[in-house]
C-alpha positions as CSV (number, residue, x, y, z in Angstrom):
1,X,19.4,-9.1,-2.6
2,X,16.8,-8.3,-0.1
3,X,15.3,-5.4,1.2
4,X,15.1,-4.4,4.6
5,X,11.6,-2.9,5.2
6,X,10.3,0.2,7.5
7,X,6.7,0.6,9.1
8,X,3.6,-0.9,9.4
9,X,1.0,-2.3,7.1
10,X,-1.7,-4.7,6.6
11,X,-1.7,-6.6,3.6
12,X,-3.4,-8.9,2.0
13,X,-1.7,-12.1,0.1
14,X,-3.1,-14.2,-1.7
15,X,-1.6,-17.7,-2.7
16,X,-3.4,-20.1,-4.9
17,X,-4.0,-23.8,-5.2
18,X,-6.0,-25.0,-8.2
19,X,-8.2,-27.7,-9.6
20,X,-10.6,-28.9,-12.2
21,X,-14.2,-28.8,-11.4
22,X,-17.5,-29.4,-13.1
23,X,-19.7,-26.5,-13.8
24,X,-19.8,-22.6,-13.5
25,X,-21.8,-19.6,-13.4
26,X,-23.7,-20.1,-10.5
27,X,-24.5,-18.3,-7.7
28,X,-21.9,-19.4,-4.4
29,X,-22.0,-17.8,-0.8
30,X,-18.6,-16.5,0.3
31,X,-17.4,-17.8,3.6
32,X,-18.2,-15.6,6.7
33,X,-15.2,-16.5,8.3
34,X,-11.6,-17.9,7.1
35,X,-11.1,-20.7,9.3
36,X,-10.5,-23.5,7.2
37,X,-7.8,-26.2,6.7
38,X,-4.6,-26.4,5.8
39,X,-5.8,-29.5,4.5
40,X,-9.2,-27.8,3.0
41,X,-7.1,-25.6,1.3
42,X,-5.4,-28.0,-0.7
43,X,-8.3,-30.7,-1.1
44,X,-10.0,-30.5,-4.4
45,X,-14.0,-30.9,-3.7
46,X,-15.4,-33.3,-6.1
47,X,-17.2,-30.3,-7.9
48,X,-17.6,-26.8,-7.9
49,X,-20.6,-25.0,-9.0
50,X,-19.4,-21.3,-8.8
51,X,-19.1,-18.2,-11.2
52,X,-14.9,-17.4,-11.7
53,X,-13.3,-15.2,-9.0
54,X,-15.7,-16.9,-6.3
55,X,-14.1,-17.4,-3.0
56,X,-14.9,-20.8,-2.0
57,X,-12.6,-20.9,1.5
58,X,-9.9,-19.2,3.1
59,X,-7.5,-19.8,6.2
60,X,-5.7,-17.0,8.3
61,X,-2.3,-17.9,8.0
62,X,1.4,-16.5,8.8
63,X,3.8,-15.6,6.4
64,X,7.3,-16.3,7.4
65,X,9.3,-16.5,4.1
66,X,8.5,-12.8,3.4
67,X,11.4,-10.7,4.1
68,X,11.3,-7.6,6.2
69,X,9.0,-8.9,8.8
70,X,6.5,-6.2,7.7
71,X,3.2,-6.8,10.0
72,X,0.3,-7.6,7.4
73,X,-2.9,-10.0,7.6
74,X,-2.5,-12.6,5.4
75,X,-4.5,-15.6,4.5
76,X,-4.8,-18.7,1.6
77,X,-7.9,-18.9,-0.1
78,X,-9.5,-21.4,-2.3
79,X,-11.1,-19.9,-5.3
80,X,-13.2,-20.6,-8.5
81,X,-11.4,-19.9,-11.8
82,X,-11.9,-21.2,-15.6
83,X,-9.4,-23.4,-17.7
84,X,-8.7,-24.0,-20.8
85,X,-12.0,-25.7,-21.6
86,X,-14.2,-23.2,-20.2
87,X,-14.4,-25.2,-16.8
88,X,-14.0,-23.9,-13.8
89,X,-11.2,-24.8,-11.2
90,X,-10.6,-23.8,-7.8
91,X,-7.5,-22.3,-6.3
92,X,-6.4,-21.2,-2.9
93,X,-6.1,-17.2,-1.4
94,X,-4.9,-14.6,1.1
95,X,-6.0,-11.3,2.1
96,X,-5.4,-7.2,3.8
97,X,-6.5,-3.4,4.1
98,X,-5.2,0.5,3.8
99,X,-5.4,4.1,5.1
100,X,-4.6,6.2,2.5
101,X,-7.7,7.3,0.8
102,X,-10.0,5.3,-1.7
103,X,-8.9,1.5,-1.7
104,X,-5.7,-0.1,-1.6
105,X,-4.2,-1.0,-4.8
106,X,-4.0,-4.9,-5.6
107,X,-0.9,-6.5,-7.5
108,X,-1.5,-9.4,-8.8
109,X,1.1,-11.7,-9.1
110,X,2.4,-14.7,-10.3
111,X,5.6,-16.3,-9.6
112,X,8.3,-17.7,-11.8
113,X,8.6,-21.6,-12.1
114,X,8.8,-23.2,-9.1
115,X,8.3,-27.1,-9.7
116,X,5.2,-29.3,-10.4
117,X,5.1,-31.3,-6.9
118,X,2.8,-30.4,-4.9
119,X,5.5,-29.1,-2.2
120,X,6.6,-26.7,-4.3
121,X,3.4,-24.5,-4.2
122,X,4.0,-20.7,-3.5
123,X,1.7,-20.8,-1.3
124,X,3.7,-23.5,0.7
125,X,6.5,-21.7,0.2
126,X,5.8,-18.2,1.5
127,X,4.5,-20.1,4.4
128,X,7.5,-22.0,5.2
129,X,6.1,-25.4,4.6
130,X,8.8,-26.3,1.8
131,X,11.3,-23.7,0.0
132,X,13.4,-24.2,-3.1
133,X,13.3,-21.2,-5.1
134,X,10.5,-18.4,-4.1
135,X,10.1,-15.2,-5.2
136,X,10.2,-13.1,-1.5
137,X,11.6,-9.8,-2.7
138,X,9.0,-8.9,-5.3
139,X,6.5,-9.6,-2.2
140,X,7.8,-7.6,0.2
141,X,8.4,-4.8,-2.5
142,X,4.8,-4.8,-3.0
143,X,3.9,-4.5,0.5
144,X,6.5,-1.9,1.4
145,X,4.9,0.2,-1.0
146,X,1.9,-0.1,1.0
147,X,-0.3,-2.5,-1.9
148,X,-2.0,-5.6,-1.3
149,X,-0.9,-8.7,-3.2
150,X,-2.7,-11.1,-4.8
151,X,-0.3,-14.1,-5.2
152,X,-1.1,-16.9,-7.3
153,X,0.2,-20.6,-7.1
154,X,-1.2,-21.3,-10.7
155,X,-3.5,-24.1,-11.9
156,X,-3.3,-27.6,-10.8
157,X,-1.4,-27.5,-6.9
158,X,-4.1,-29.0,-5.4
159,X,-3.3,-32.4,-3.6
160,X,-3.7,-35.2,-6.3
161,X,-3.8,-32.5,-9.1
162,X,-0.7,-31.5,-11.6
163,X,0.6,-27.8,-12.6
164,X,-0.5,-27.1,-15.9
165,X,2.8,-25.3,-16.4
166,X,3.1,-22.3,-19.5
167,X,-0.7,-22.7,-20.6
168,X,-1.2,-19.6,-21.4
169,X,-5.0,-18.6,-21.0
170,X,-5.3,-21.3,-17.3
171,X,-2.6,-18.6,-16.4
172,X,-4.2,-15.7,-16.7
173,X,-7.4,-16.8,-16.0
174,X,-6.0,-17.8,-12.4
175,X,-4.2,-14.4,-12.1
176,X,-7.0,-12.3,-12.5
177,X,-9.4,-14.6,-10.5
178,X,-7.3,-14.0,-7.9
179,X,-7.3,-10.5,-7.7
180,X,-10.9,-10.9,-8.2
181,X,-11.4,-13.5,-4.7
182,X,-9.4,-10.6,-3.1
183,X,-12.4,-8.5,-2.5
184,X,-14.2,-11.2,-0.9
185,X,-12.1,-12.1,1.8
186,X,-13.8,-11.3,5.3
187,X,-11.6,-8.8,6.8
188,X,-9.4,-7.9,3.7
189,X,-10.8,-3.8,3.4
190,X,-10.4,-4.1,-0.3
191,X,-12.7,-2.1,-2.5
192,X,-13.5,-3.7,-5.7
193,X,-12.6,-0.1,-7.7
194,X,-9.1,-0.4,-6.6
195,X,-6.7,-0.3,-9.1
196,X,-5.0,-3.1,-10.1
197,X,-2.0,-4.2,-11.6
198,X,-0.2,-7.6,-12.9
199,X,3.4,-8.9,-12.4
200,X,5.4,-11.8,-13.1
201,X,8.4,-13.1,-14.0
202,X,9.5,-16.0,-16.5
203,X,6.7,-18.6,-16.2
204,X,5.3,-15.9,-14.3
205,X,5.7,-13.4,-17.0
206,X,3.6,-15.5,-19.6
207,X,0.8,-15.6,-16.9
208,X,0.9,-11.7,-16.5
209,X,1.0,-10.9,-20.1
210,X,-1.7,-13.8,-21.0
211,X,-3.5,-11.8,-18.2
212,X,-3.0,-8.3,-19.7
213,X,-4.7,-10.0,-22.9
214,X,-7.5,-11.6,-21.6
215,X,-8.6,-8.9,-19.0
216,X,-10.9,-6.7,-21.5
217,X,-13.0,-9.9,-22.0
218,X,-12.3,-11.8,-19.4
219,X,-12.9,-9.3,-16.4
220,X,-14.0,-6.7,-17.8
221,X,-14.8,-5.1,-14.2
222,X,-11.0,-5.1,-12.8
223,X,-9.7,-1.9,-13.0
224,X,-6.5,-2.7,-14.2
225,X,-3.9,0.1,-15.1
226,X,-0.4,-1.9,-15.9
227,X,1.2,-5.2,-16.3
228,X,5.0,-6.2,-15.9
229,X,6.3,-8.8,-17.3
230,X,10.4,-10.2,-17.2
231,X,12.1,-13.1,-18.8
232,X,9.1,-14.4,-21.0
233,X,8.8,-17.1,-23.0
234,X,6.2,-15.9,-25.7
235,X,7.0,-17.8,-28.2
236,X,7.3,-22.0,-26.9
237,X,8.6,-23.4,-30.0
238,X,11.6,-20.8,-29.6
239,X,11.9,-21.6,-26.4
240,X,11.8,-25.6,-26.3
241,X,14.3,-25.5,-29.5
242,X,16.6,-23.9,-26.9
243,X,16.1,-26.3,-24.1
244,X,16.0,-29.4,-25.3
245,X,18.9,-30.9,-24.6
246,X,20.6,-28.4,-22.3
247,X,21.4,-27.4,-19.0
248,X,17.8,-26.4,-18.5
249,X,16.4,-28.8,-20.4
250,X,13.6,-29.9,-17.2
251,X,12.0,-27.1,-17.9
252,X,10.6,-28.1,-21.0
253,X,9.9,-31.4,-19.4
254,X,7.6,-29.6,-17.4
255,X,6.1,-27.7,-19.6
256,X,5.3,-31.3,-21.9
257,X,4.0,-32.4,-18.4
258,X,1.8,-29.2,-18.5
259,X,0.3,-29.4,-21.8
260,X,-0.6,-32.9,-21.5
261,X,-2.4,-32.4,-18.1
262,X,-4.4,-29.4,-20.0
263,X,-5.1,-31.9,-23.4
264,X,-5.2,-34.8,-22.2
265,X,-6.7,-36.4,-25.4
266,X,-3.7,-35.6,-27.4
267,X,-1.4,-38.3,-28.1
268,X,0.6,-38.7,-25.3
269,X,1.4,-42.1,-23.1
270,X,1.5,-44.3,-26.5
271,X,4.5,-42.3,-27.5
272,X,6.3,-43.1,-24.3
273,X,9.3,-45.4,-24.0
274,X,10.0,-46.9,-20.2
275,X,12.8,-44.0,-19.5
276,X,10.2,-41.4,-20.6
277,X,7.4,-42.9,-18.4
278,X,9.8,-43.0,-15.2
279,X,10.7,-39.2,-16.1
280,X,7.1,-38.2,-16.2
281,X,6.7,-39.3,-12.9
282,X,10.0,-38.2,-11.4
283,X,9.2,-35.0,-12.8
284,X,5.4,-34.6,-11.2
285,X,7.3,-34.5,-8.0
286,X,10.0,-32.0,-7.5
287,X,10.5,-28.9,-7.0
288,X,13.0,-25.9,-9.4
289,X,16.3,-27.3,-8.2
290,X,15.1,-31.0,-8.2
291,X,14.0,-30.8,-12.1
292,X,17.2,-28.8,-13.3
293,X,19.3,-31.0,-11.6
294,X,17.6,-34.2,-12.6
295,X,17.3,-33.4,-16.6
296,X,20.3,-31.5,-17.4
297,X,21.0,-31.7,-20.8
298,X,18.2,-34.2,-21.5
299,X,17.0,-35.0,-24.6
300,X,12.9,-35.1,-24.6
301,X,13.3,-37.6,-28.3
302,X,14.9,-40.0,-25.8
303,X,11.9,-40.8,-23.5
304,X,10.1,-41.6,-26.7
305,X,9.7,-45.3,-28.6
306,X,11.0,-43.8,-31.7
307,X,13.2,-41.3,-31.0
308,X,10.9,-38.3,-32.1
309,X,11.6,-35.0,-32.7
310,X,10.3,-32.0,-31.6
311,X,9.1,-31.2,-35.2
312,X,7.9,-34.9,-35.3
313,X,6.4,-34.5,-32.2
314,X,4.6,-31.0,-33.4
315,X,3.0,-32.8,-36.5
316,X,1.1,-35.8,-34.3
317,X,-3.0,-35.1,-34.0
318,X,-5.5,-35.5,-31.7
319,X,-9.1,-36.9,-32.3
320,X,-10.6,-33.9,-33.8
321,X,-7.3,-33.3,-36.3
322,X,-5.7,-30.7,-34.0
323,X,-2.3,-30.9,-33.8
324,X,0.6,-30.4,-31.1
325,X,1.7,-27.9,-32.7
326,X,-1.7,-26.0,-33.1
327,X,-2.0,-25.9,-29.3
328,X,2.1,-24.8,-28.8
329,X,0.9,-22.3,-31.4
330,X,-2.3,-21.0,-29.2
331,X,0.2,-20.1,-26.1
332,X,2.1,-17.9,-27.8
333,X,1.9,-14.1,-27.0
334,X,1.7,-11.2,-29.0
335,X,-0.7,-12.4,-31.9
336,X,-4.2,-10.7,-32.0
337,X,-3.2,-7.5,-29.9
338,X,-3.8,-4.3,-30.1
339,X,-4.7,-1.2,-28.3
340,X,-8.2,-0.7,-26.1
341,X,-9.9,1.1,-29.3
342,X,-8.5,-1.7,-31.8
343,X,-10.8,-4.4,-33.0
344,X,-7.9,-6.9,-32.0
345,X,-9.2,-10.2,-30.2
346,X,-7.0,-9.1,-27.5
347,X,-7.4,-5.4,-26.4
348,X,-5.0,-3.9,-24.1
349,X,-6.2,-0.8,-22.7
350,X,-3.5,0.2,-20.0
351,X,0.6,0.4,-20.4
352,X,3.0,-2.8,-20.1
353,X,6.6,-3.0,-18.8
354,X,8.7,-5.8,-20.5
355,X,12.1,-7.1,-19.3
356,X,14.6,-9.0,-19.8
357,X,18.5,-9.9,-18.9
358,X,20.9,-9.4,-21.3
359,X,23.0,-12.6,-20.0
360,X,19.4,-15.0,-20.0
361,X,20.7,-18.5,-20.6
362,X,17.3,-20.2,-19.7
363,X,14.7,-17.9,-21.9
364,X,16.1,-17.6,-25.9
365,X,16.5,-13.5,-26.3
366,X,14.7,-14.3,-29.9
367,X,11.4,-14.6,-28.3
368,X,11.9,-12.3,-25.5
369,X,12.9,-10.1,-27.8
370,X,9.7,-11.3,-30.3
371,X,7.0,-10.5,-27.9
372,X,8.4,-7.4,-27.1
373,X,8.5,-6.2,-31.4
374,X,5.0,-8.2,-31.6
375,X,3.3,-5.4,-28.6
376,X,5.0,-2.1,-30.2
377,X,4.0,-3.1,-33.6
378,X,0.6,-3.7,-32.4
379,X,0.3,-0.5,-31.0
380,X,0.4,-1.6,-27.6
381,X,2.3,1.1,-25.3
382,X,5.5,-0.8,-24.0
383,X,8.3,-0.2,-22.1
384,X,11.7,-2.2,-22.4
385,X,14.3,-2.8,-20.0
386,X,17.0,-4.6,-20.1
387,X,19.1,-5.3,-17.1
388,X,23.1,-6.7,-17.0
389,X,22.4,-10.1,-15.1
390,X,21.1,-13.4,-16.4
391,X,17.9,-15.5,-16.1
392,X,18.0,-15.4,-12.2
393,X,19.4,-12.4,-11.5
394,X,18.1,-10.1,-13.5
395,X,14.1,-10.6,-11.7
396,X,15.5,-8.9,-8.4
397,X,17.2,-6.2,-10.9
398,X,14.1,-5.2,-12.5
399,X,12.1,-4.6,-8.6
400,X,12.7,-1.0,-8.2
401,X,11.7,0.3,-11.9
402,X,8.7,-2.4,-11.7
403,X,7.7,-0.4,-8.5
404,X,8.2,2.6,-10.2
405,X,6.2,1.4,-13.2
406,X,3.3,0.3,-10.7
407,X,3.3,3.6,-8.9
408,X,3.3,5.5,-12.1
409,X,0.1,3.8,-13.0
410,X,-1.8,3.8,-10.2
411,X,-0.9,7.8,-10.2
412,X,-2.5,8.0,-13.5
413,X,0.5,9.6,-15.5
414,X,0.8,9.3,-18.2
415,X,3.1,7.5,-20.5
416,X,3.8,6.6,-24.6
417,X,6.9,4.1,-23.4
418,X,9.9,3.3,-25.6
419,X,8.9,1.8,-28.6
């Protein structure tokens, strides 16, 4: 389904590129000017000494894979961000303005699973370098409502670098870094009290939510007012029980891929039988349709010397006696929430949309359906929609009540969802 767009807007996008650095906190100068590289964009620096949400370069770019042709100013920035061990990484950005009072509104947004080669970037995508599978619609829905987007590529699409795919907290910390670089793109007319909100779907919905739960802490200054969130996999060990040896079963070889580029000290290569090591590397290079296709109905045990299960898998430790499945166990949403007065480890002051299809075949309803319980029984205010389609269809199902949602927040009415 697209949507055919009216008038005239600028916009700003912004599409990231990640990588690990060395330090953070200090003091960087923003770029006067966004004319880098292509190839500057996507180089990872041997270091980066910068405080999270710094704008490290930017590049003025078209954006052809948007539908709608709706005129905007667009750009891809590399930015500083934090990871899961509190160093930082860099990712890459694009930027815009607005005319109706007080500053534009930012979206940040992450998109659903896309592939861990390095073509498969969004980024790339939205720029017509490479495209598979891109999520266009919920772009140009955000810009026809006249909002600038923030669009992340994730952690880890730098050249050289792998996607730490469905790590929870490198997700949202690149999310709302992102909308944090938007302010600092020369010639974006963002205001840095602009209201914000978070959106994604499937991978991209863990990233939002992870967002939503970290933002309190984690940037305390965004003024953020609502998240949406579709097709998420809260819960991993739910949802690699129901991949693993089905149609979809590459995406949980990409999410193994992901966890051991964010631990790499946890047993790993050892386990690996000569099938398993060629998979790991077939699988660092393609894209959504490459990876379903390749690993349908795969069996992770068989890329391993002995045949282990996931359970057995779960149970193996690291140096310092944490195990695989303590670290499955720290993505998982919907523990430690509660509302903005709570004295929960994550506070959520602002409303969240959840969503899912009824006909999902990729995403286990158990967990979709788990986060969802986990937020109204925390107190969180939630909505919950459910749409007819499956994992696929139902994203571009949920775009006009996700609009509505956004617009509703950025209103300020007021709302006690559906719990």
């Amino acid at each position: 389904m697209k949507y055919r767009l009216l008038g005239s807007l600028a916009a700003l996008l912004m599409a990231g590129a990640t990588f690990t650095a060395a330090e953070s906190g200090q003091a960087v100068a923003a770029p006067a000017s966004c004319d880098a590289s292509d190839t500057a964009i996507y180089t990872p620096p041997a270091a980066v000494s910068a405080a999270p949400g710094t704008l490290l370069a930017c590049e003025a770019v078209t954006l052809p894979k948007v539908p709608g042709n709706i005129p905007m100013k667009a750009w891809k920035v590399r930015y500083a961000s934090t990871d899961v061990r509190g160093t930082p990484i860099a990712v890459a950005v694009p930027a815009a303005a607005w005319t109706r009072g007080g500053s534009r509104p930012v979206i940040g947004f992450n998109p659903g699973t896309l592939g861990l080669g390095p073509q498969c970037a969004f980024s790339k995508q939205l720029a017509g370098a490479y495209q598979d599978e891109y999520e266009g619609d919920q772009i140009a829905a955000i810009l026809k409502a006249g909002y600038a987007v923030a669009a992340t590529d994730g952690v880890g699409y730098l050249n050289g670098l792998t996607h730490t795919y469905v790590v929870g907290r490198n997700a949202g910390h690149a999310l709302l870094d992102a909308v944090r670089t938007a302010f600092q793109v020369p010639g974006g007319g963002l205001g840095p009290d602009a209201k914000v909100g978070v959106w994604g779907y499937s991978e991209g919905g863990q990233a939002s939510l992870w967002a939503a739960q970290l933002a309190s802490s984690y940037a305390p200054e965004l003024h953020v007012v609502g998240d949406a969130a579709g097709g998420v996999p809260g819960d991993l060990k739910i949802t690699a029980a129901g991949l693993n040896g089905g149609p979809f079963a590459g995406f949980l070889l990409a999410a193994v891929l992901g966890l051991h580029t964010a631990y790499p000290s946890m047993p790993f290569d050892s386990l690996l039988n000569d099938t398993g090591r060629s998979a790991i590397q077939q699988g660092k290079s393609l894209c959504l349709v490459g990876t379903v296709t390749a690993f349908a109905f795969a069996d992770i045990g068989n890329y391993t010397k002995d045949g282990l299960t996931l359970d057995q898998i779960y149970a193996l430790s690291g140096p310092d006696g944490t195990t695989w499945s303590d670290l499955i166990d720290a993505q998982r949403l919907g523990v430690g929430v509660g509302p903005a007065w709570s004295g929960a480890q994550y506070r959520i002051g602002f409303p969240v949309l959840q969503y899912r299809g009824l006909a999902d075949e990729v995403i286990p309803a158990a967990t979709e359906d788990g986060t969802h319980r986990a937020y109204c029984s925390a107190g969180v205010t939630t909505q919950w929609n459910t749409y007819a389609g499956d994992h696929l269809t139902a994203d571009n199902q949920a775009i006009n009540d996700v609009m509505g949602f956004f617009a509703d927040r950025i209103a300020g009415r007021f709302t006690l969802g559906n719990c």
